[in-house]
Structures are given as structure tokens and as C-alpha cells.
C-alpha positions as CSV (number, residue, x, y, z in Angstrom):
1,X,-185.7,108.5,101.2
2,X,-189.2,107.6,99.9
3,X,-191.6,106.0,102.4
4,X,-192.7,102.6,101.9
5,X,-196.2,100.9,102.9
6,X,-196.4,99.7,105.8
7,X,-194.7,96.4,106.5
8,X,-197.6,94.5,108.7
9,X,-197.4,93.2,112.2
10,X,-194.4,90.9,112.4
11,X,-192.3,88.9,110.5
12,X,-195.1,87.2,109.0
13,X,-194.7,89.8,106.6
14,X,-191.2,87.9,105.7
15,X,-192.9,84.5,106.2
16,X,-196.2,85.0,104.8
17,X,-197.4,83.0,101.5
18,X,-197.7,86.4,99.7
19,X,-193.9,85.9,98.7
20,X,-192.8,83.4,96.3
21,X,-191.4,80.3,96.2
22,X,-188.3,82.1,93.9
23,X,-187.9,84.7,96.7
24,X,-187.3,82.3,99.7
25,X,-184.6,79.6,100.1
26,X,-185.0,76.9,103.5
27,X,-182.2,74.8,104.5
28,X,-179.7,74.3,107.0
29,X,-176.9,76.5,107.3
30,X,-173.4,76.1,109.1
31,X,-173.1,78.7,112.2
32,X,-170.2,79.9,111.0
33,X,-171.5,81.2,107.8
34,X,-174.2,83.9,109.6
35,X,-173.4,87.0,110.6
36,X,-176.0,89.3,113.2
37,X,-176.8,92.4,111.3
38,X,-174.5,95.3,112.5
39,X,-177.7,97.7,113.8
40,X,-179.4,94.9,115.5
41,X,-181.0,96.9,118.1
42,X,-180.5,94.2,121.1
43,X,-177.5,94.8,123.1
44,X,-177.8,92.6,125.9
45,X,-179.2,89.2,126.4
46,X,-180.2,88.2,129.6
47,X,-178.1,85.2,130.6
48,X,-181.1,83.3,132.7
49,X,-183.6,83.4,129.5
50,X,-180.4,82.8,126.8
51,X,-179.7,79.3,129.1
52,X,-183.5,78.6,129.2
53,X,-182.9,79.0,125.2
54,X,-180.0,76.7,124.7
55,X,-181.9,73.9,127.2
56,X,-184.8,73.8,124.9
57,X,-183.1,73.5,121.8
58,X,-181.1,71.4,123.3
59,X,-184.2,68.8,123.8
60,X,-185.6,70.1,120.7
61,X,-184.1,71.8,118.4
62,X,-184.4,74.8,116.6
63,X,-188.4,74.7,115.2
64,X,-188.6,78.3,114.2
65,X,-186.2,79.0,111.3
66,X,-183.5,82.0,111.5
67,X,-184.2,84.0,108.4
68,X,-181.6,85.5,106.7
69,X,-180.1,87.0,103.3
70,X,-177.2,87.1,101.3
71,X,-174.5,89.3,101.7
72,X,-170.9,89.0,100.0
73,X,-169.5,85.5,101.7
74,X,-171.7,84.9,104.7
75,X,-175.5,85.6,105.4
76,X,-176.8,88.2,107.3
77,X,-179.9,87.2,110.1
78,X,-182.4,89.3,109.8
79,X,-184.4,87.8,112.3
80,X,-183.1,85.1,114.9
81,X,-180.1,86.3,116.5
82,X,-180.6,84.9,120.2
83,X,-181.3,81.4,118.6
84,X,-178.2,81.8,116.3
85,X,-176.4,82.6,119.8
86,X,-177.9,79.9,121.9
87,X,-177.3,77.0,119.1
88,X,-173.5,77.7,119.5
89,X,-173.8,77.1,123.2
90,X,-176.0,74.5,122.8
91,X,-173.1,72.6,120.7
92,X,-175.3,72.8,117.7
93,X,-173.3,73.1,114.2
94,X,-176.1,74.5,111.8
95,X,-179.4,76.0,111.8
96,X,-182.5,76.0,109.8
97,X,-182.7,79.2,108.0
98,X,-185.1,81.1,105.1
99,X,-183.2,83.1,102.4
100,X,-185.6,86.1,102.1
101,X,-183.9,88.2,98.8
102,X,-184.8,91.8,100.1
103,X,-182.8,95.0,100.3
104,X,-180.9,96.4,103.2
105,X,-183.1,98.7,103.5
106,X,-185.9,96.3,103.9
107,X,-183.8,93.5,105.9
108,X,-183.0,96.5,108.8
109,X,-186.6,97.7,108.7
110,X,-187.7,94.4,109.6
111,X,-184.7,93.5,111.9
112,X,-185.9,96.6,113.9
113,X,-189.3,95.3,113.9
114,X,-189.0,91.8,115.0
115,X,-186.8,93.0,117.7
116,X,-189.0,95.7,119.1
117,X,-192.4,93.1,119.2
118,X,-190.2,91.1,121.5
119,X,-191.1,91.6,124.8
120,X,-187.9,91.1,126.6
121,X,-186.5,94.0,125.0
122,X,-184.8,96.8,127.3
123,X,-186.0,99.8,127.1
124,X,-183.4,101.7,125.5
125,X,-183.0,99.0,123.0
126,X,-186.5,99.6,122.0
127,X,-186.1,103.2,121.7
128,X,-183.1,103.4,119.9
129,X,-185.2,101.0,117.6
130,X,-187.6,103.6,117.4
131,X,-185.1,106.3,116.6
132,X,-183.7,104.0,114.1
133,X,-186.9,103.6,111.9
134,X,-187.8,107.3,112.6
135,X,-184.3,108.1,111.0
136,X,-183.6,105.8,108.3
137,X,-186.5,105.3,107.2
138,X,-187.9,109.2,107.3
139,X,-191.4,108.0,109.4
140,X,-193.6,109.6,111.9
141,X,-194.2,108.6,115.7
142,X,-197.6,108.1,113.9
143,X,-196.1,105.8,111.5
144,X,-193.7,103.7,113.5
145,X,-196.3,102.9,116.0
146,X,-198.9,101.6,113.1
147,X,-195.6,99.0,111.5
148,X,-194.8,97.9,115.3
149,X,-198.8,97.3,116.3
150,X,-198.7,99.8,119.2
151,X,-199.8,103.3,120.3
152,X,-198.3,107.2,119.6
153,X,-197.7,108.0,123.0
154,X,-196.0,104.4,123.9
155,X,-193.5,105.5,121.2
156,X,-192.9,108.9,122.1
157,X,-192.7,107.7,125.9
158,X,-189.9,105.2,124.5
159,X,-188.1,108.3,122.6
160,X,-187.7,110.2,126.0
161,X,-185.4,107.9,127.1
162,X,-182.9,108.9,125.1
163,X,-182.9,112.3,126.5
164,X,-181.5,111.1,129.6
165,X,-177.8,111.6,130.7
166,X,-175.7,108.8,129.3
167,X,-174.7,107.1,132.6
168,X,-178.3,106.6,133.0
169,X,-179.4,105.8,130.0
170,X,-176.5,102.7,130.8
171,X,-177.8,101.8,133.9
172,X,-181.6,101.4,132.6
173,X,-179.9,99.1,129.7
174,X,-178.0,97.0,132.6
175,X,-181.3,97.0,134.4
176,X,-180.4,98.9,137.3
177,X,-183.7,100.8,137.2
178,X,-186.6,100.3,136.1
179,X,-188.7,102.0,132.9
180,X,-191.0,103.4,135.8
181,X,-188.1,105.0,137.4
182,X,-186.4,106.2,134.3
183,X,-189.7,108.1,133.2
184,X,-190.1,109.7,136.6
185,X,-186.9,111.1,136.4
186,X,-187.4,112.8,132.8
187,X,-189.0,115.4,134.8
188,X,-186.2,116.9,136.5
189,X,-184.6,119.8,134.0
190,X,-180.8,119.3,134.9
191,X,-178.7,116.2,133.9
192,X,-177.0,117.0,137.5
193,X,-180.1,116.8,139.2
194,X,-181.0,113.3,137.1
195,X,-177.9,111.7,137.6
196,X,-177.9,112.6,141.5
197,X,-181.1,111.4,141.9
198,X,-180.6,107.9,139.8
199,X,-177.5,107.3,142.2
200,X,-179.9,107.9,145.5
201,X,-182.9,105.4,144.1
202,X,-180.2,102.9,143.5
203,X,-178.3,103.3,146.9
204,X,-181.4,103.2,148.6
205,X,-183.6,100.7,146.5
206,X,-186.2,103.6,145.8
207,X,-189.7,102.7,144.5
208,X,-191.2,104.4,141.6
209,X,-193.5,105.8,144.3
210,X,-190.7,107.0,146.5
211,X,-188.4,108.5,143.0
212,X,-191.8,110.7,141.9
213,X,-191.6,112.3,145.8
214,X,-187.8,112.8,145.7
215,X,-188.0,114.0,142.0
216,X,-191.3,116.8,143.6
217,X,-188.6,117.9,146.4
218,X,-185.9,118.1,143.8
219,X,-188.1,120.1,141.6
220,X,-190.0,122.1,144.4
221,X,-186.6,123.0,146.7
222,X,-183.8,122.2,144.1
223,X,-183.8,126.2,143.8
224,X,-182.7,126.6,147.7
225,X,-180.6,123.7,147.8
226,X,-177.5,124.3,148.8
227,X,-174.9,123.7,145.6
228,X,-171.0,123.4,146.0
229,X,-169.9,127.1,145.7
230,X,-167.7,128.0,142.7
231,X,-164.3,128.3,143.1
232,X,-163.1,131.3,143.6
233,X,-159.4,132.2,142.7
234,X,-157.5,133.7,145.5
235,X,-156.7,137.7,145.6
236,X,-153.4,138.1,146.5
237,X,-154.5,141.9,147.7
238,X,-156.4,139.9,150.4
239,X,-153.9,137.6,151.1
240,X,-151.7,140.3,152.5
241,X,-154.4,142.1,154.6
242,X,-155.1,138.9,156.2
243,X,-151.0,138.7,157.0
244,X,-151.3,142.4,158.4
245,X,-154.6,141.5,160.3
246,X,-153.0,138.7,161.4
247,X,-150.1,140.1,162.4
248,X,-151.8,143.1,164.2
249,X,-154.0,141.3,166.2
250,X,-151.5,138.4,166.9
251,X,-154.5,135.7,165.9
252,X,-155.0,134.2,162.7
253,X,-157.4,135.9,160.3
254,X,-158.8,134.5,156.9
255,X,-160.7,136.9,154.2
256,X,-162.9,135.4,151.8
257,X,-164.1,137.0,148.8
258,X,-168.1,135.8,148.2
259,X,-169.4,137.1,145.2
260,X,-168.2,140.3,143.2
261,X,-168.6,142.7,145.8
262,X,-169.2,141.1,149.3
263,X,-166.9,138.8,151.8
264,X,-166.2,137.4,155.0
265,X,-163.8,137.8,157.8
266,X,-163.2,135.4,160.2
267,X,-160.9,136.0,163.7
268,X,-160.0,133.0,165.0
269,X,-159.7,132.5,169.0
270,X,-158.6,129.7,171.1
271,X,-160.2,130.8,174.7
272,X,-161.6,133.4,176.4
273,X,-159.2,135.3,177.7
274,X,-157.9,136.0,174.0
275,X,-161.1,136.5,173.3
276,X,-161.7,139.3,176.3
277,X,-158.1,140.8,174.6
278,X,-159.5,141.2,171.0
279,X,-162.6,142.6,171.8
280,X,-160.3,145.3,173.7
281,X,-157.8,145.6,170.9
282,X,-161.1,146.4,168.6
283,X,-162.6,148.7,170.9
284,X,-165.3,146.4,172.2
285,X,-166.3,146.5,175.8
């Protein structure tokens, strides 16, 4: 896909007087005829800030229009989506809107846009809005940072994210930990050793102070910790020297292979005097 120049900052690039009159359409549209665009990069709205939404337009209205473009029966918001959502729970019926007659192409690059300069975006929205313009759209970190108004490394930082396990990568959307935590635990190597420790901030109501020195332990002792030990199939050849062990020293014994070559032997005894009578049986004084 060719690149195309940069966008600006914003959807004034959408609003702006450079686009004419022929090219944009305001009037009020019925609810029921928009649609949100199907890679809108906001998955969750945060129900305190959507009812502060609905109670001001409620007492005002809706003074920014939605802006939109055709598409087969309906229109498709390009920008606007958490208004569209809070005039139905407000009770409203329609909403001001601009027709803008731009390609999909263009309508998604500027969805992505508007939605990542929002600061209320989670995290892993914004950097699966990243990856979306990085993909679609064949740009650079480089790039993407100039159209969105913000730095390389905030961009790449946002990209990490999406390196972590899934189940975290959930919770961070669901805000269960923080974008401080989230980048702390990128330095752990394992998706075991992520996921353990995401579960042990949470439990415990970590700090991003107190993840960094758990994530050092992890990193600087997760050699010697001690890991569940694979399971190990059961040798029936050991089995029945165990019975004949057993049966020859009249107290249960158990043999456990450890490893391809190695093992362990355990003699079970339940006093001292049986004790005092194995270590005769084997010879031990």
C-alpha cells in the first residue's frame, strides 16, 4: 500500500476549511441510521465518565458534531462513537453529524487517530491502534508518532504491550493494573513467570515500586526457584522391587526414578523399635 502524507494533528484535519463545502454534509441524523466503524480501537468505556457524558448532553446537547460517511444503507462514524453511545442513553433520537466523503482507507486512519489523542484510552487500546496504522497503513514507529503528535519511544513502549501473555494483556484492558505495572513486567523472559507475577501484584495490591523488586528476585533467583517437577511415568520394573522390598523388610518402601539415571528410596517406619529392627535386618549397628 503506498504511503500517504501525513494526516495532521487531529481531526481538524477532517474539520478543517481546507475541505470543501461539496465534500462535507451537516445535519441531524436518526441514531438508528449510524453504525461505529468495525476496527474502532476502543473497547471499553468507562461507565463513571460515559454517565458524566449522557448528563451533559442531557443539559446541553450534543455541541460537537459526530462525523461520519456513507456506507451502503447506514453511515459509518468515523469520529464520535462514545457521544453516539451516550445520546441513546440520554433518550436522544438524532445527532448532529458531518458527512466527510473519504475512503475506507482514510475514514480508519483517522478513526485510529482520533481515538489514540484521547486521553482516556486504555492502554492496549492505544497500542493495538498503533499496530493498526503500523499494519494497514505500511508506516514506521517514526511515522505513526509524527500523524498522532507524540514521541518514538512512547510508541514503541505502547507496542510492548502487546507482547504480553493474553490474560494480562486482559487484565490491563479491565484496568486491573496499571501501564506502570504492565511495563515492569515486560522484563521477565517467560510468559509463566509474567502471568505469576501479575496474579501476586494483584492479590497483594503491589506498587509499581514493589512489581520492579519482585520482577529483580524473579529475574535474579527464578533460576533456583524451585519449579513443579515433571511428571514422571511410573516403571513398572520399580514397582515390583518396591513389592519385594517391601515384602522383605515387612515396611513399606517407595522407589522414585529422578532424572534418567538417579532415584530415591524411601523406608518408611512407624517407631523405634522398628526402626532398631531395620537397621539390623540391613546390617546396621
Amino acid at each position: 500500500m503506498a504511503k500517504r502524507p501525513a494526516l495532521g494533528r487531529g481531526m481538524g484535519a477532517l474539520l478543517g476549511p481546507a475541505a470543501s463545502t461539496a465534500e462535507k454534509k451537516y445535519f441531524h441524523c436518526p441514531l438508528e441510521d449510524l453504525r461505529p466503524h468495525v476496527d474502532q480501537p476502543r473497547k471499553s468505556f468507562n461507565d463513571a465518565k460515559m454517565e458524566e457524558l449522557v448528563a451533559s448532553i442531557r443539559e446541553k446537547g450534543i455541541i460537537q458534531p459526530l462525523v461520519v460517511r456513507r456506507q451502503d444503507d447506514h453511515y459509518q462514524i468515523i469520529a464520535g462513537e462514545r457521544r453516539w453511545r451516550a445520546a441513546q442513553k440520554a433518550g436522544l433520537s438524532e445527532v448532529p453529524v458531518v458527512i466527510q466523503d473519504v475512503s475506507e482507507d482514510w475514514a480508519l486512519e483517522m478513526a485510529l487517530i482520533e481515538n489514540i489523542q484521547r486521553e482516556d484510552l486504555n492502554p492496549i487500546e492505544e497500542a493495538e491502534a498503533y499496530r493498526n496504522l503500523v499494519s494497514n497503513f505500511d508506516l514506521t514507529q517514526e511515522e505513526v508518532a509524527r500523524r498522532v503528535g507524540k514521541d518514538r519511544s512512547s510508541v514503541a513502549n505502547a507496542l510492548r504491550l502487546l507482547k504480553l501473555p493474553e490474560v494480562v494483556r486482559r487484565d490491563l484492558l479491565e484496568s486491573r493494573l496499571s501501564m506502570g505495572h504492565a511495563r515492569a513486567l515486560l522484563a521477565l523472559e517467560s510468559d509463566e513467570d509474567i502471568v505469576e507475577a501479575s496474579s501476586e501484584l494483584q492479590r497483594k495490591g503491589l506498587s509499581v515500586r514493589d512489581v520492579e523488586a519482585l520482577v529483580k528476585r524473579i529475574k535474579n533467583f527464578g533460576a533456583n526457584r524451585q519449579r513443579r517437577p515433571a511428571k514422571v511415568e511410573p516403571d513398572p520394573q520399580l514397582d515390583l522391587l518396591a513389592k519385594e522390598l517391601t515384602r522383605v523388610l515387612d515396611t513399606p518402601v517407595r522407589i522414585a526414578a529422578q532424572g534418567k539415571k538417579g532415584g530415591r528410596i524411601e523406608i518408611s517406619y512407624a517407631s523405634a523399635e522398628e526402626l532398631e529392627r531395620l537397621s539390623a535386618h540391613l546390617g546396621i549397628t
